[in-house]
C-alpha positions, 0 to 999 in steps of 0.5 A: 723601316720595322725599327720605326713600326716598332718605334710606333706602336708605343703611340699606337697602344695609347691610340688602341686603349683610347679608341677601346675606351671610346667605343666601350663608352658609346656603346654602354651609354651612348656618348661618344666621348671627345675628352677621353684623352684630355681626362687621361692626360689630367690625371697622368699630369696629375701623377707627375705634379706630385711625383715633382713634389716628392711624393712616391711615384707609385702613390702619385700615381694610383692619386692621377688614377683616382682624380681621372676616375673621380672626374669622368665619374662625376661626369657620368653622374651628371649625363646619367641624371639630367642627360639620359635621354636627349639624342646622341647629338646632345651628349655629344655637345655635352662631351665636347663642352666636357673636353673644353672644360678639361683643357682649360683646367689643365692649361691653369694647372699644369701650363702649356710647356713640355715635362720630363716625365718619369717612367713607370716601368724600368728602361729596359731594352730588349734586341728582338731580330735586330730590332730594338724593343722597349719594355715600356712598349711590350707591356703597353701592347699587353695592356692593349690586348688584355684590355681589348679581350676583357671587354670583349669577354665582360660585354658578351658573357656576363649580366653586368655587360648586358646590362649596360649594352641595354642602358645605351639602347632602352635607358627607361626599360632599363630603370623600369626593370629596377636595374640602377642605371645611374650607378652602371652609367657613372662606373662606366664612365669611372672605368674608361677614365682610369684607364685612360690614365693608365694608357697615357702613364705608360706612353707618356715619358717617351712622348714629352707632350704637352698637356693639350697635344695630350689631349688631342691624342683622341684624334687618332683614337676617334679615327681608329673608333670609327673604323669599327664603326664605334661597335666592334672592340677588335677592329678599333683596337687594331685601327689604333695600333695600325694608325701608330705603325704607320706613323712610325714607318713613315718617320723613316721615309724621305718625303713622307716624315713630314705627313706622317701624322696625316697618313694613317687617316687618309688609308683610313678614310680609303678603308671607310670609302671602300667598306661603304662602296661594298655596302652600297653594292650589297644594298643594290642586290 
């Protein structure tokens, strides 16, 4: 059992890092963004298109964070100049019509057929009480944290991160205070998409996905998003983990291996339920 939870939380650091990601860009800019994993899984294909060119695997893959952050970039201009103030809903259309663009580019480019993947850090495996730890899923969970904590710290304590809660919030009270929201806007967008990348880089050798199960690994990350109300870093972070331990726990019981992936979102959609009810008892108060 803690073999598989373990064995889990490989996929639930990239679950925790895009659910960061979504959560970071929603409240900066207001869009709650379907194609987060789909931009991570271009540039991570990106990176081992070229690495199976020869190019060097460290230069293949600064170029797969660079496209990702290139595109998500170029897409933050576009929502910044002709989408900044429509409702949430019609960003949201524009970040699905976003995801359908990235997964019809990426089936062009890439194919719809599992690739060996290189790793980017050595297998190495560490014996930990027993249970079997790669390197690959510590730093992973470092990454998590760091991510999660970094965020947090830049969006409470620093002018920049004030800023940018204020550009989802007051866009026009924003631009007439002469802060240059199109430049916030588009270096939010870069940031979370490179970073996604870099999520999907690390998880990705041991996974073997296509391109498209790549892309819906946003699923999982919109479930652990939502948890925290698309607010609260912390909560999403830990969501995301929570969802890859119970998916790893799962594969190793008889009758549930088959529904691992459903479980973590029934506990989840238990947990929204639950918090709801409270709300509505306070309310009635």
């Amino acid at each position: 059992m803690l073999d598989g939870v373990v064995a889990g939380l490989a996929s639930g650091t990239a679950y925790a890092i895009l659910a960061v990601c979504v959560v970071v860009l929603y409240r900066l800019v207001g869009v709650v963004n379907f194609g987060q994993a789909a931009l991570g899984a271009f540039g991570a294909y990106l990176c081992y298109t070229l690495a199976g060119a020869q190019v060097p695997l460290a230069l293949a893959a600064l170029a797969g964070l660079l496209a990702s952050g290139l595109i998500a970039g170029l897409v933050g201009w576009v929502l910044a100049r002709w989408f900044a103030t429509p409702t949430t809903t019609e960003r949201a259309v524009v970040s699905v019509v976003f995801l359908i663009v990235l997964l019809t580019a990426g089936f062009r480019l890439f194919g719809d057929t599992p690739r060996v993947m290189p790793s980017l850090l050595p297998e190495e495996v560490f014996t930990i009480a027993g249970v079997r730890v790669s390197l690959t899923t510590v730093v992973a969970l470092a990454l998590a944290i760091g991510i999660a904590a970094g965020v947090s710290l830049i969006m409470r304590h620093t002018h920049i991160g004030i800023r940018l809660q204020a550009l989802s919030e007051r866009p026009m009270t924003v631009q007439l205070l002469r802060v240059n929201s199109r430049a916030l806007s588009i270096g939010a967008w870069a940031g979370t998409g490179m970073i996604s990348t870099l999520a999907l880089l690390l998880v990705a050798p041991a996974r073997n996905q296509t391109f498209e199960s790549m892309s819906f690994l946003v699923i999982p990350a919109l479930a652990a998003a939502l948890l925290g109300g698309f607010s609260n870093i912390w909560v999403a972070a830990g969501g995301g983990l929570a969802i890859g331990a119970i998916e790893g726990a799962a594969a190793r019981i008889d009758g549930l291996a088959n529904y691992r992936g459903a479980l973590p979102f029934l506990l989840i959609a238990i947990a929204l339920i639950w918090m709801r009810r409270r709300k509505v008892w306070d309310d009635a108060r």
